[in-house]
N, C-alpha and C positions, 0 to 999 in steps of 0.2 A: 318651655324649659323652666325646672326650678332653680330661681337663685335666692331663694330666700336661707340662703344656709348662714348666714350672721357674715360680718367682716371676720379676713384671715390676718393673723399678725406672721407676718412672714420677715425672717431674720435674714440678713448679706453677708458674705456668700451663703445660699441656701445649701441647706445639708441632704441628700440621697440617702440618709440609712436606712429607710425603710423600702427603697426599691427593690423588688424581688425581680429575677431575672424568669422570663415564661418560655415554656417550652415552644420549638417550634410549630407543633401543631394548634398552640393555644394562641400563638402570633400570627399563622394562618387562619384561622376561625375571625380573628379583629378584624384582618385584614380583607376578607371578604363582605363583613359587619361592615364598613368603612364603606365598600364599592356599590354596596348594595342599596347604600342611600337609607339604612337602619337610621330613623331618629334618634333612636339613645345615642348610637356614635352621634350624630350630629349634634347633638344636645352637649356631650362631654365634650368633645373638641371647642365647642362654641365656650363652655364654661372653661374651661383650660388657657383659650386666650384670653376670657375677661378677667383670668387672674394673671395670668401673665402681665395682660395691660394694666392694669392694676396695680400693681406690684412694682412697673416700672414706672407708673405716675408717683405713686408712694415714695420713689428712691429721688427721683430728681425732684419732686415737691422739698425734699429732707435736704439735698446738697444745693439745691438753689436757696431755699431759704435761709443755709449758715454762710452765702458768701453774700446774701441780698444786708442781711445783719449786719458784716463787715463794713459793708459801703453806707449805712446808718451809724455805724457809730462812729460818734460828732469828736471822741477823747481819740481816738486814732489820726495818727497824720497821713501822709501816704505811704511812705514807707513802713510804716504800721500795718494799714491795710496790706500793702502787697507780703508781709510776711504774715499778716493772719489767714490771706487767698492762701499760700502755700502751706500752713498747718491742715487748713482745711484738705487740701490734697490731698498731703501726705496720711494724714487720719481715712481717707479715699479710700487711697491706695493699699491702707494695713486692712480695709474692711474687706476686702478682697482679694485679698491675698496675690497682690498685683506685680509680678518683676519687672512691670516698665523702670526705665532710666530712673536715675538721680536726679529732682529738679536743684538747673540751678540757682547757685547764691544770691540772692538780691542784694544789688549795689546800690547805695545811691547815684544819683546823674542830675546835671540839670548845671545850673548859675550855683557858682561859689564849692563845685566837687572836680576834684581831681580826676579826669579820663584815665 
């Protein structure tokens, strides 16, 4: 298999504009290619998950690192941190166009705050 094709810079969420929809006969011919144990299918599949994988090493490499940052930096208190974990989030959440829930508000807690 060739993977010498360079590094892909792939953006979140990934865009589809370029997919064309194929006729059923040209999705039967794949799909035979496929069963048939055809190396190129097997070569493309194979390269398709290593960007996949890839891709998703890239994305948690990227959001572990800005909360790994957070718990490093020595000028934040806790309650610092835990509002800078949830910008990170929320920055997450807009990269993906995500309608999970509202995170909530951080309180403080602990000796000397009001329950």
């Amino acid at each position: 298999m060739n993977t010498n094709c360079g590094p892909r810079v792939l953006r979140f969420p990934l865009q589809f504009a370029d997919v064309v929809p194929i006729s059923r006969e040209e999705n039967a011919n794949l799909q035979a290619a496929a069963l048939s144990g055809d190396p190129r299918v097997e070569d493309f599949i194979d390269l398709v998950a290593e960007e996949m994988a890839a891709g998703i090493h890239r994305a948690v490499d990227h959001w572990m690192g800005q909360v790994e940052a957070v718990f490093h930096d020595t000028r934040l208190t806790t309650l610092g941190r835990m509002h800078a974990i949830q910008d990170i989030l929320e920055e997450y959440r807009q990269s993906i166009g995500s309608d999970l829930p509202e995170l909530p508000a951080v309180a403080p807690k602990g000796p000397g705050y009001d329950d």
